[in-house]
N, CA, C and O atoms as a GROMACS GRO file, in nm:
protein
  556
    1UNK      N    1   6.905  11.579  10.354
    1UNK     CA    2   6.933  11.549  10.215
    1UNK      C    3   7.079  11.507  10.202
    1UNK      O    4   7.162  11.577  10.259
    2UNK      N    5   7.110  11.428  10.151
    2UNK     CA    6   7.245  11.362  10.081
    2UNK      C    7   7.282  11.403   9.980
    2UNK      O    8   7.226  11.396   9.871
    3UNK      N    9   7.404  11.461  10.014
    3UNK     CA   10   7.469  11.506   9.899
    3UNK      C   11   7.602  11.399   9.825
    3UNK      O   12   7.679  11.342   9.902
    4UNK      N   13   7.614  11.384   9.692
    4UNK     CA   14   7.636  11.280   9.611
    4UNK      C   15   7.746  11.303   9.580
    4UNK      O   16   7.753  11.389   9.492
    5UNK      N   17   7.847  11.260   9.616
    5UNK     CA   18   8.027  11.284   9.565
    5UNK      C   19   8.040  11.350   9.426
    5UNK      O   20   8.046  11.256   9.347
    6UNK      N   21   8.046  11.463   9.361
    6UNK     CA   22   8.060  11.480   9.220
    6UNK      C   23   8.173  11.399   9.117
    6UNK      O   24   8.161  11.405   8.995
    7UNK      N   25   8.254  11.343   9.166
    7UNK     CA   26   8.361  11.233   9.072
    7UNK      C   27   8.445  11.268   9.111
    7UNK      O   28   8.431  11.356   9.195
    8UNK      N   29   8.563  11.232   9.083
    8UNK     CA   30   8.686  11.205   9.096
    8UNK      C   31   8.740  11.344   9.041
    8UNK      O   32   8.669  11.372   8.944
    9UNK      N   33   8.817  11.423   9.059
    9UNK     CA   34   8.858  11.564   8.996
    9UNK      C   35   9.024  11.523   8.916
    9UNK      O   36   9.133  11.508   8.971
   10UNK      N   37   8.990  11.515   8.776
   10UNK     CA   38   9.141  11.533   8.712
   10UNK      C   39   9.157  11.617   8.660
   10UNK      O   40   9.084  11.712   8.631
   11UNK      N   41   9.285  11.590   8.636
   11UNK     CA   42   9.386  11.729   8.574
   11UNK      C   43   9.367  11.729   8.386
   11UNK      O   44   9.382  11.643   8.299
   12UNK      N   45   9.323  11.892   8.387
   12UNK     CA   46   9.300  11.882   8.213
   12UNK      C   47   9.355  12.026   8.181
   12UNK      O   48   9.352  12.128   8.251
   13UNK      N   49   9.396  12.010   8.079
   13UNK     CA   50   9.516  12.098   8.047
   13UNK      C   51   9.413  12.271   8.048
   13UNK      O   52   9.473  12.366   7.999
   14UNK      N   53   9.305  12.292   8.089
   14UNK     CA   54   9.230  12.420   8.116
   14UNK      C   55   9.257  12.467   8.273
   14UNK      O   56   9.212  12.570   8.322
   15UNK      N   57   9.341  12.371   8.341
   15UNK     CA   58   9.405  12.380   8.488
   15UNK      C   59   9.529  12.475   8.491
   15UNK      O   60   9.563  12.554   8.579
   16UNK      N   61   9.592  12.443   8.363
   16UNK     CA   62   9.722  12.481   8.381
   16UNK      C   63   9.765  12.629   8.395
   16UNK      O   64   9.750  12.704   8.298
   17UNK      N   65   9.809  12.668   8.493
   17UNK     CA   66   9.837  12.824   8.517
   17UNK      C   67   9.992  12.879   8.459
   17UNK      O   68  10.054  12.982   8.487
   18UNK      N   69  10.026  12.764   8.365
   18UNK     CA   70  10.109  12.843   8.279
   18UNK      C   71  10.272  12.846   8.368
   18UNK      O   72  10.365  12.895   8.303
   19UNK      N   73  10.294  12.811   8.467
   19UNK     CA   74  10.450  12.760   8.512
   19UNK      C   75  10.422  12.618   8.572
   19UNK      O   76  10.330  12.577   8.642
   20UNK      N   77  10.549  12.548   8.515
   20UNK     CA   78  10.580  12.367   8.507
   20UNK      C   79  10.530  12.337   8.622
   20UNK      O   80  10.419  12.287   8.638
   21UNK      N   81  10.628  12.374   8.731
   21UNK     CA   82  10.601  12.330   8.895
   21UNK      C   83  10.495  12.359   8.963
   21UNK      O   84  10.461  12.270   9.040
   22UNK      N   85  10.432  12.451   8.963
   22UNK     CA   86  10.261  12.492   8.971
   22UNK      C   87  10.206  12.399   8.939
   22UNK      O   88  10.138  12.346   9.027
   23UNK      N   89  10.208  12.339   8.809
   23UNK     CA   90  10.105  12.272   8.730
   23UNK      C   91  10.155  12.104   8.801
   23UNK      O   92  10.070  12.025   8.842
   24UNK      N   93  10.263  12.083   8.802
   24UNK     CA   94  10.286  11.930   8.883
   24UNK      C   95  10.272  11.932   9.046
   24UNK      O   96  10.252  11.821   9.096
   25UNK      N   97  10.280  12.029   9.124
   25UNK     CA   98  10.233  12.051   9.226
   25UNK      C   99  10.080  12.011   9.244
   25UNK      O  100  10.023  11.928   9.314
   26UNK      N  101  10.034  12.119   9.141
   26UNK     CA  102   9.856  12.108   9.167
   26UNK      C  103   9.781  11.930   9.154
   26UNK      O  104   9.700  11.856   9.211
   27UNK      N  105   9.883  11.932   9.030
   27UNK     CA  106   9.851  11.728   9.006
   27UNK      C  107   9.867  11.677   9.141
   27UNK      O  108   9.775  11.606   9.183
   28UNK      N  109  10.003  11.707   9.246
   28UNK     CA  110  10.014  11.608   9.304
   28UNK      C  111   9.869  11.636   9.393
   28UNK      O  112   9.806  11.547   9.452
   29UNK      N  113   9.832  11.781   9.387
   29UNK     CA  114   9.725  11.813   9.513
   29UNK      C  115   9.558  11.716   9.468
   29UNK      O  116   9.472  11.680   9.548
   30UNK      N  117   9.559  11.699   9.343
   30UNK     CA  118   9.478  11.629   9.293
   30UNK      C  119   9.477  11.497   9.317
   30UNK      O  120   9.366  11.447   9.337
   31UNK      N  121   9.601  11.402   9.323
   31UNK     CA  122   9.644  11.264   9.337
   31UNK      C  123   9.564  11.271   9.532
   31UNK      O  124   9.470  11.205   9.576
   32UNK      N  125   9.605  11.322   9.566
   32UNK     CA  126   9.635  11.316   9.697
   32UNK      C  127   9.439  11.347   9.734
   32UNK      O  128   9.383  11.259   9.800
   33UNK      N  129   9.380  11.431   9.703
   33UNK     CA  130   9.258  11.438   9.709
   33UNK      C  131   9.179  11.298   9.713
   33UNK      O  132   9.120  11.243   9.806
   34UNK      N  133   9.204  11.248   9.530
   34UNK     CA  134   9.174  11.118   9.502
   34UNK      C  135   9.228  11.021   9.600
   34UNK      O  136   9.150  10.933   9.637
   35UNK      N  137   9.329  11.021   9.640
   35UNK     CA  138   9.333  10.863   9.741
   35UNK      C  139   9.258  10.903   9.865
   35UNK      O  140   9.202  10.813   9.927
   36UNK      N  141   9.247  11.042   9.914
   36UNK     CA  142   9.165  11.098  10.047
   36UNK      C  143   8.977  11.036  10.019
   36UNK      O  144   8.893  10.988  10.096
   37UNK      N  145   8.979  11.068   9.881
   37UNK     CA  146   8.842  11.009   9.877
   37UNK      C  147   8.822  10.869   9.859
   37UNK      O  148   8.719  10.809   9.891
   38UNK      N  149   8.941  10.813   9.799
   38UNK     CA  150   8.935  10.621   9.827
   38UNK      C  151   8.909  10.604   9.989
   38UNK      O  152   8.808  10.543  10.025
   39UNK      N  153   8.967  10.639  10.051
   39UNK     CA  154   8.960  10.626  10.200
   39UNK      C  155   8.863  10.654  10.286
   39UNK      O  156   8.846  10.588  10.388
   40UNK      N  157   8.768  10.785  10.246
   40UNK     CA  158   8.678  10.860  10.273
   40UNK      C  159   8.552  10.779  10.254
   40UNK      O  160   8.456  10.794  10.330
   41UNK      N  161   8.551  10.707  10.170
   41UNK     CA  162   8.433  10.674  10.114
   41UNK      C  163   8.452  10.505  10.114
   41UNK      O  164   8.349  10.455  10.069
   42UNK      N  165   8.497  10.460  10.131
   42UNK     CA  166   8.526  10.318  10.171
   42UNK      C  167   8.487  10.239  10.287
   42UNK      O  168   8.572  10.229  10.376
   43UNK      N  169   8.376  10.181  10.302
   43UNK     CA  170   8.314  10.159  10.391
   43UNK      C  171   8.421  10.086  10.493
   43UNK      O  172   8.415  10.103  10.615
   44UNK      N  173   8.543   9.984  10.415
   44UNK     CA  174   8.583   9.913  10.477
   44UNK      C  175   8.761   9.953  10.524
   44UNK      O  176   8.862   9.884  10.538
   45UNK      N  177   8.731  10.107  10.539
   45UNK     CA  178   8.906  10.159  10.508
   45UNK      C  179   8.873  10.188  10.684
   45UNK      O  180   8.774  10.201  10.757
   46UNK      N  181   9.058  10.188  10.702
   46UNK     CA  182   9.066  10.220  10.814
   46UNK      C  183   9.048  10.340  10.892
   46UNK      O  184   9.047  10.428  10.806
   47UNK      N  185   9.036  10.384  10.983
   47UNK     CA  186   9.025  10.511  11.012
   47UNK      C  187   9.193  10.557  11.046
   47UNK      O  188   9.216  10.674  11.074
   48UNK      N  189   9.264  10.493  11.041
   48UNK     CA  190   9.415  10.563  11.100
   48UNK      C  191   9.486  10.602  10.931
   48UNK      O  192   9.579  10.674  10.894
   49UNK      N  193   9.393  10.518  10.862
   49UNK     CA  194   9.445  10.494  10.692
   49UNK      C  195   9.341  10.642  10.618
   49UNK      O  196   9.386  10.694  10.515
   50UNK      N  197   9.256  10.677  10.656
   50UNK     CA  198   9.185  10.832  10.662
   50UNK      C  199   9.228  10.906  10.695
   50UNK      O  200   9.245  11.002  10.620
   51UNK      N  201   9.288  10.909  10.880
   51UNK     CA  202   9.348  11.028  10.890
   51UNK      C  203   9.530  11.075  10.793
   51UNK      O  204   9.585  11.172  10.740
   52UNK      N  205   9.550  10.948  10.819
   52UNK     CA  206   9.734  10.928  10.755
   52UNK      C  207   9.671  11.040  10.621
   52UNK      O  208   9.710  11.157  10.609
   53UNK      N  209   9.582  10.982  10.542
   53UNK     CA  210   9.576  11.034  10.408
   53UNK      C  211   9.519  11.177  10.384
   53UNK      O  212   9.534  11.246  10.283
   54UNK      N  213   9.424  11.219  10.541
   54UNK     CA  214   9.372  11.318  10.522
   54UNK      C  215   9.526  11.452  10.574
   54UNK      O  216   9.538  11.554  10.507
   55UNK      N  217   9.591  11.432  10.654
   55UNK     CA  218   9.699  11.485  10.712
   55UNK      C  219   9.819  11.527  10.596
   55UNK      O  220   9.870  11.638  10.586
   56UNK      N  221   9.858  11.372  10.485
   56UNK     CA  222   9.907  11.430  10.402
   56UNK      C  223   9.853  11.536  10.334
   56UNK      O  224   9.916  11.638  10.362
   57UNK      N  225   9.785  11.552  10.273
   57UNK     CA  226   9.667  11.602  10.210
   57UNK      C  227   9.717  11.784  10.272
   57UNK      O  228   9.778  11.875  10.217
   58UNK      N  229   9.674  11.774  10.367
   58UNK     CA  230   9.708  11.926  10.461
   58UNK      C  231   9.854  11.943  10.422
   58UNK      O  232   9.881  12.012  10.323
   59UNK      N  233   9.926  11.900  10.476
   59UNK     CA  234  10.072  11.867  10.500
   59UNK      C  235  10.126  11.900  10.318
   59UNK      O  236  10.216  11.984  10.310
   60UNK      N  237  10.096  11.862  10.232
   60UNK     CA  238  10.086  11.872  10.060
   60UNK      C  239  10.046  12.039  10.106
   60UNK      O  240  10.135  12.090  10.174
   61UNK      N  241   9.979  12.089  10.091
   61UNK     CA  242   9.868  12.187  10.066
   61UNK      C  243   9.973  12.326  10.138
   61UNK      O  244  10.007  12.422  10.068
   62UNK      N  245  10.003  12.314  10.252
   62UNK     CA  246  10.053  12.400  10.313
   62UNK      C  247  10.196  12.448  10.226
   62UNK      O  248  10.235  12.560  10.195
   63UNK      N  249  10.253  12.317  10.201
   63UNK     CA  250  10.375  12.297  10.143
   63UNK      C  251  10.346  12.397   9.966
   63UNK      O  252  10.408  12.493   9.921
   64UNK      N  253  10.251  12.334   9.919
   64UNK     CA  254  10.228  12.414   9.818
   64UNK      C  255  10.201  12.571   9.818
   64UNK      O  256  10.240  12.663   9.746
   65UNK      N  257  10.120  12.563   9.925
   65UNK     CA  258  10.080  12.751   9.917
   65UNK      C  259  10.170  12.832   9.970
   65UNK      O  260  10.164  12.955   9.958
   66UNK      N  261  10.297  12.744  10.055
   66UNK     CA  262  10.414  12.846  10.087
   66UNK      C  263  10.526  12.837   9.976
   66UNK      O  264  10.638  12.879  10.002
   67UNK      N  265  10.496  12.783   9.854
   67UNK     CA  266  10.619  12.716   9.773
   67UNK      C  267  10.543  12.841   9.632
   67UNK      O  268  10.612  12.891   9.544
   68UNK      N  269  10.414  12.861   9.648
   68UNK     CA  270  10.362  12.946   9.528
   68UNK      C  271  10.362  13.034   9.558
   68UNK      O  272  10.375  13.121   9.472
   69UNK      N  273  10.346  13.091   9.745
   69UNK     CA  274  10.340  13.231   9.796
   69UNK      C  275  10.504  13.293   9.786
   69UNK      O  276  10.504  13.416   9.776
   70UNK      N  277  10.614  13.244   9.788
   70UNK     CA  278  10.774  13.312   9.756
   70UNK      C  279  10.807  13.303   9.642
   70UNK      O  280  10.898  13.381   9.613
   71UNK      N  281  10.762  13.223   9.541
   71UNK     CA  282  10.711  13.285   9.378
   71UNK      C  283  10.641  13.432   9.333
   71UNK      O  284  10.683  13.521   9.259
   72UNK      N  285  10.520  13.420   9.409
   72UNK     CA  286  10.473  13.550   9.365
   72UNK      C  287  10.542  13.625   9.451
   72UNK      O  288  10.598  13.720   9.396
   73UNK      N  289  10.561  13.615   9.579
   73UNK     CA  290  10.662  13.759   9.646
   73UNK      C  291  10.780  13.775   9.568
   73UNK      O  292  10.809  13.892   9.544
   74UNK      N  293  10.874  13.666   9.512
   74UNK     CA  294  10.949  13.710   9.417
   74UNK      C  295  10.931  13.774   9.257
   74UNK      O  296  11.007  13.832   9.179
   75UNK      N  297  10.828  13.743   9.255
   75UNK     CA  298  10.775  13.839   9.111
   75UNK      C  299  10.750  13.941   9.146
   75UNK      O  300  10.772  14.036   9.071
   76UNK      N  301  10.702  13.957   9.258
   76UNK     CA  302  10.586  14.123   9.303
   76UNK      C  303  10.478  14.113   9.266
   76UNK      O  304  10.413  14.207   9.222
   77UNK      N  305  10.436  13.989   9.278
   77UNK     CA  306  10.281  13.979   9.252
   77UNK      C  307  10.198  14.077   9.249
   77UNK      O  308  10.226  14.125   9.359
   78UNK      N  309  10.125  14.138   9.212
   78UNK     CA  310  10.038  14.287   9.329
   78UNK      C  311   9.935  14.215   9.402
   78UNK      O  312   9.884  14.265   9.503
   79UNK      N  313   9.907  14.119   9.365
   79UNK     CA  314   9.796  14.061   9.460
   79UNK      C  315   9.770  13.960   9.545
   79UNK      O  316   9.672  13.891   9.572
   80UNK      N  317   9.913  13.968   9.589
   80UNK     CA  318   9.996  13.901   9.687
   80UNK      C  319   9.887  13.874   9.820
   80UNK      O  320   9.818  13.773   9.828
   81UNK      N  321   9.887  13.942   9.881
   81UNK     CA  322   9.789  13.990  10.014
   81UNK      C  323   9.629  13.939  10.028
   81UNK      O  324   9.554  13.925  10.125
   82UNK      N  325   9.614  13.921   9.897
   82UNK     CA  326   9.447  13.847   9.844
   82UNK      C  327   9.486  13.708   9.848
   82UNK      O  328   9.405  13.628   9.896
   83UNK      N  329   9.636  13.651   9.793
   83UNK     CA  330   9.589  13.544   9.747
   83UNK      C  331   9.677  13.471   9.911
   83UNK      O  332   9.655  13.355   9.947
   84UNK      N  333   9.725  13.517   9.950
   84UNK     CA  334   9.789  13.452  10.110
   84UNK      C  335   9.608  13.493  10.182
   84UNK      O  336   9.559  13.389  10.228
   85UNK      N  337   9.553  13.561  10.190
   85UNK     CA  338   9.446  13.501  10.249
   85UNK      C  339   9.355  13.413  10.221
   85UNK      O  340   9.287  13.360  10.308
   86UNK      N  341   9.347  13.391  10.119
   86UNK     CA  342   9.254  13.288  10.002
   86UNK      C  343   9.319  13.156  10.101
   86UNK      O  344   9.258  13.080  10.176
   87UNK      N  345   9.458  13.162  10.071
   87UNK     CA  346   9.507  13.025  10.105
   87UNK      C  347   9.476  12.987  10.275
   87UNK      O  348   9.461  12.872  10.318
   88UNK      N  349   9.473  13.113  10.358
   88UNK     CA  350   9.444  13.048  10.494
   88UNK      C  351   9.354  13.051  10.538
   88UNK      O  352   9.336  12.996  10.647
   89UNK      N  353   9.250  13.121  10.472
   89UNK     CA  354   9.092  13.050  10.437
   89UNK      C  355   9.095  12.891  10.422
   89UNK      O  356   9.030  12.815  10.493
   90UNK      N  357   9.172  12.857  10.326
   90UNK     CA  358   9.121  12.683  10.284
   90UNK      C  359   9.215  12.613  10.421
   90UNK      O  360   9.186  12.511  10.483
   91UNK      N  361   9.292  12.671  10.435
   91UNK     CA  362   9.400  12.549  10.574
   91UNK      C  363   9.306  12.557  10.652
   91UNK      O  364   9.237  12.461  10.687
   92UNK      N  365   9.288  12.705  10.699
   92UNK     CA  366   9.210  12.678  10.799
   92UNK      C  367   9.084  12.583  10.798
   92UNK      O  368   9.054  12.514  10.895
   93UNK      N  369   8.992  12.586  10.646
   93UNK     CA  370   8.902  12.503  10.653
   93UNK      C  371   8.914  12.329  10.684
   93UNK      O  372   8.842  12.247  10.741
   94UNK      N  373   9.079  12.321  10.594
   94UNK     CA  374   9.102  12.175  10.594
   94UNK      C  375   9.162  12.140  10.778
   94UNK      O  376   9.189  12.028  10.822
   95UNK      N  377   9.167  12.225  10.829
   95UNK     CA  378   9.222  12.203  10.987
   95UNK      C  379   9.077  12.138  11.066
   95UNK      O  380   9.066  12.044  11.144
   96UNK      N  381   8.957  12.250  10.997
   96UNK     CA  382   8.821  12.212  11.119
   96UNK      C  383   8.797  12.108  11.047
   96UNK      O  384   8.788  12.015  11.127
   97UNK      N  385   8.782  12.071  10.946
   97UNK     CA  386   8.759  11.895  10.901
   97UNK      C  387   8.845  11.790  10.916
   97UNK      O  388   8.795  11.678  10.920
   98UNK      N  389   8.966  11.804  10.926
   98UNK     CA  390   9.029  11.735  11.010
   98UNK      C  391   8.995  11.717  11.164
   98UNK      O  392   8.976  11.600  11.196
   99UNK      N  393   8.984  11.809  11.261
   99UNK     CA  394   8.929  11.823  11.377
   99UNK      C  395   8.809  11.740  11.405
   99UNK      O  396   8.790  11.656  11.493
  100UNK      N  397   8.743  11.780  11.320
  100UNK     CA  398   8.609  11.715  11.316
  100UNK      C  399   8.611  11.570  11.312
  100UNK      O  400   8.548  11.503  11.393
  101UNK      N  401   8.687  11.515  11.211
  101UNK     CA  402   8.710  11.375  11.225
  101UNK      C  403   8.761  11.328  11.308
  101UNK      O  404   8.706  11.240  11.374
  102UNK      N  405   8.876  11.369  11.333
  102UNK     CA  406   8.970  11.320  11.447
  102UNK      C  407   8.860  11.301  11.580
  102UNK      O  408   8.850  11.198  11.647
  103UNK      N  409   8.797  11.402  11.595
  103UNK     CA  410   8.728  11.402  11.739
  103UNK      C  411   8.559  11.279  11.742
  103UNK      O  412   8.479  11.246  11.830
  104UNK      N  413   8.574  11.245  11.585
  104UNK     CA  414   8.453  11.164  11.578
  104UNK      C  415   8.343  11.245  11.585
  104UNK      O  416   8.244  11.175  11.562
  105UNK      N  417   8.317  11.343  11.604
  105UNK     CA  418   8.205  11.423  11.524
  105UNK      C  419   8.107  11.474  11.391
  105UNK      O  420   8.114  11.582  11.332
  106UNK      N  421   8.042  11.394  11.373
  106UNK     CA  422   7.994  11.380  11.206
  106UNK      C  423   8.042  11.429  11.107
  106UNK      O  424   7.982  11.505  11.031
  107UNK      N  425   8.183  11.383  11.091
  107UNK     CA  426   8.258  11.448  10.954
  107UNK      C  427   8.164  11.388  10.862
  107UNK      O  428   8.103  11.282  10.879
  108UNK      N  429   8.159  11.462  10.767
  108UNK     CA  430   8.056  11.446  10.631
  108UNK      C  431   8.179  11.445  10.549
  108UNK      O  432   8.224  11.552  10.509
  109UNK      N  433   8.237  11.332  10.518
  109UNK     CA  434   8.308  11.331  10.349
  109UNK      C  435   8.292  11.391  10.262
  109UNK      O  436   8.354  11.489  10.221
  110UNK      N  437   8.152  11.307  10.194
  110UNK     CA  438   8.084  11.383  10.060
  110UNK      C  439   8.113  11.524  10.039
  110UNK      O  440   8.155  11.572   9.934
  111UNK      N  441   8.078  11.609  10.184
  111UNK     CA  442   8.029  11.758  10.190
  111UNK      C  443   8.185  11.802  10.154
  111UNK      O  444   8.216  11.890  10.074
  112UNK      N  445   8.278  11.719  10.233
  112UNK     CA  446   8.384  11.778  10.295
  112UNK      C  447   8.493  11.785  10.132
  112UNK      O  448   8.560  11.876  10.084
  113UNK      N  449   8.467  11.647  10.087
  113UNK     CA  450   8.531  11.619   9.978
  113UNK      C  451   8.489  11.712   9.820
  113UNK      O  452   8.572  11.717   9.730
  114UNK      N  453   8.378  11.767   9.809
  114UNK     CA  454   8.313  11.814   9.710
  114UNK      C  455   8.320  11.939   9.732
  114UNK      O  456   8.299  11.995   9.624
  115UNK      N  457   8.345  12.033   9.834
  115UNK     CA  458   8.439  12.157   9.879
  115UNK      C  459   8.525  12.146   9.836
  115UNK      O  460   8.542  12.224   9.743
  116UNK      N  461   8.643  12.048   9.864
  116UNK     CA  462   8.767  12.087   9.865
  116UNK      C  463   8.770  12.045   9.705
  116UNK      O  464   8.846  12.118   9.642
  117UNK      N  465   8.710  11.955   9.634
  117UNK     CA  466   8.714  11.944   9.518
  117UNK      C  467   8.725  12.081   9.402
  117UNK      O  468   8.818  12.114   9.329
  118UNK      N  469   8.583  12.142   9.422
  118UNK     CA  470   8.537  12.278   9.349
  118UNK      C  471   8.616  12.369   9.407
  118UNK      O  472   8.654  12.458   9.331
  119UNK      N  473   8.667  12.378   9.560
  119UNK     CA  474   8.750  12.503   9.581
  119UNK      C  475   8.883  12.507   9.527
  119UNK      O  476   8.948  12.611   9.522
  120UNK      N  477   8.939  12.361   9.473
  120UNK     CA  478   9.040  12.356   9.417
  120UNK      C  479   9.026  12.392   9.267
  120UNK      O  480   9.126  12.446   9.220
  121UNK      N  481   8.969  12.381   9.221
  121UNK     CA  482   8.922  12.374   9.097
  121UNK      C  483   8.898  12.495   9.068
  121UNK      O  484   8.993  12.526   8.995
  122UNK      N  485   8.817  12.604   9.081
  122UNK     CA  486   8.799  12.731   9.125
  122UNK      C  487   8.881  12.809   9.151
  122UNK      O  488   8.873  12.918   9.095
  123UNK      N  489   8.981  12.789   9.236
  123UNK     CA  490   9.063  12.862   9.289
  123UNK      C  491   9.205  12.843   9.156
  123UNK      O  492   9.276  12.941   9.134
  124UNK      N  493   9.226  12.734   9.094
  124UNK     CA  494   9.327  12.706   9.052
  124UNK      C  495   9.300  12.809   8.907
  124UNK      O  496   9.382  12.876   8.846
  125UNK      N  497   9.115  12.785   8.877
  125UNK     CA  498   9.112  12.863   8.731
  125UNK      C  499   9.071  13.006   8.758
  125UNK      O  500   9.044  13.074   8.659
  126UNK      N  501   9.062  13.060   8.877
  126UNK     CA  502   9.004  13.157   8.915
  126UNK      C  503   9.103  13.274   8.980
  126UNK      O  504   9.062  13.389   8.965
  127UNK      N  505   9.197  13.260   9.034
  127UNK     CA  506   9.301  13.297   9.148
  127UNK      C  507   9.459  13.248   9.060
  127UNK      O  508   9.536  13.317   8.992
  128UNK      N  509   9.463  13.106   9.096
  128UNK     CA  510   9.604  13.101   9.023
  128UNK      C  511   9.637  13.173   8.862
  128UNK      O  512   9.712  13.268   8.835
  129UNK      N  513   9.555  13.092   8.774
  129UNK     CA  514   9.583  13.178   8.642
  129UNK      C  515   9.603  13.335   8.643
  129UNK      O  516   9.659  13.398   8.553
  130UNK      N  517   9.548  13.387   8.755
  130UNK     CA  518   9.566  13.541   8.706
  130UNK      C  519   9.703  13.532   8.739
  130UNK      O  520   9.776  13.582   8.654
  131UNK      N  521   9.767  13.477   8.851
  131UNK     CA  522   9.931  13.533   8.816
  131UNK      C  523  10.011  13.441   8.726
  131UNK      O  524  10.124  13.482   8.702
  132UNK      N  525   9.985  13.352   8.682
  132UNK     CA  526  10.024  13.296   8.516
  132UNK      C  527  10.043  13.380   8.441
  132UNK      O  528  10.154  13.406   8.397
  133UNK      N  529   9.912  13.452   8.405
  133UNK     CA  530   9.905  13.563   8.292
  133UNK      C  531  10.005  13.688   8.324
  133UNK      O  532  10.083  13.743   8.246
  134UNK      N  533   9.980  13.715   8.466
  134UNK     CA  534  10.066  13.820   8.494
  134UNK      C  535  10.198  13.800   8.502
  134UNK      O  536  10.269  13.901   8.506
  135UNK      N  537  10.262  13.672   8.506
  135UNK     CA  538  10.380  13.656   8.458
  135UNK      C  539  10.461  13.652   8.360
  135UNK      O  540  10.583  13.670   8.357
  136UNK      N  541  10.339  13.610   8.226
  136UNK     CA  542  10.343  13.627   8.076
  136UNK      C  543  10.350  13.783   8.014
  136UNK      O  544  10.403  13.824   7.911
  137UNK      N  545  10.294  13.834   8.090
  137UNK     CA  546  10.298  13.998   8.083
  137UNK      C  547  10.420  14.092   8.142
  137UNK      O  548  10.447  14.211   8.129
  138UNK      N  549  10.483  13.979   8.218
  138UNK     CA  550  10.596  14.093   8.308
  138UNK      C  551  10.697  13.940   8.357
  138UNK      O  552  10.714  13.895   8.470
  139UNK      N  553  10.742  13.898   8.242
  139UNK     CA  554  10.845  13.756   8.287
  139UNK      C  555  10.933  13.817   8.409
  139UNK      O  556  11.016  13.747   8.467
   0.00000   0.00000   0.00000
């Protein structure tokens, strides 16, 4: 069975976890998704122009979850320890799909792209907002 790209994922102000740089970070993680899926799904894109885009993509991501993880260690997050594993859950995921491609082994886009879509999405209204709020509660 084929599974069907769900759309393009933008940024709508029910994303926002409530600090500036968070919220333009996450955009850029969104921008960067979207050109991964121009590439992904382009019958006629290059493959060095996939990986370039899929690598930033990682390369973004890492940068972000170590740039939000010394935020919350500087707040005292309490749930610090949950959300640094959350995050090397997804690297690690975005590492074996990278792998996978790189080695030419049936990377599935669609599959690959519609994960990282909803896990972003999910994770941003699910995980991030709670320390938004908890920052509104304890500036």
């Amino acid at each position: 069975m084929r599974i069907g790209f769900v759309g393009h994922l933008q940024w709508t102000n029910d994303l926002s976890v409530g600090l500036e740089e968070m919220d333009q970070e996450h955009m850029h993680l969104i921008e960067l998704m979207d050109e991964l899926h121009f590439w992904a799904l382009n019958p006629k894109a290059e493959l060095e122009k996939l990986k370039t885009s899929f690598q930033t993509l990682i390369q973004a991501t890492q940068k972000h979850f170590a740039h939000e993880e010394n935020i919350l260690e500087s707040r005292a997050y309490p749930d610090l320890k949950r959300h640094k594993q959350v995050h090397h859950e997804l690297l690690t995921r975005l590492d074996q799909e990278y792998r996978q491609l790189e080695s030419g082994n049936r990377w599935a886009p669609e599959s690959c792209l519609n994960f990282f879509q909803f896990w972003l999405k999910t994770h941003i209204k699910g995980v991030d907002q709670k320390y938004g709020h908890f920052f509104k509660k304890k500036p």
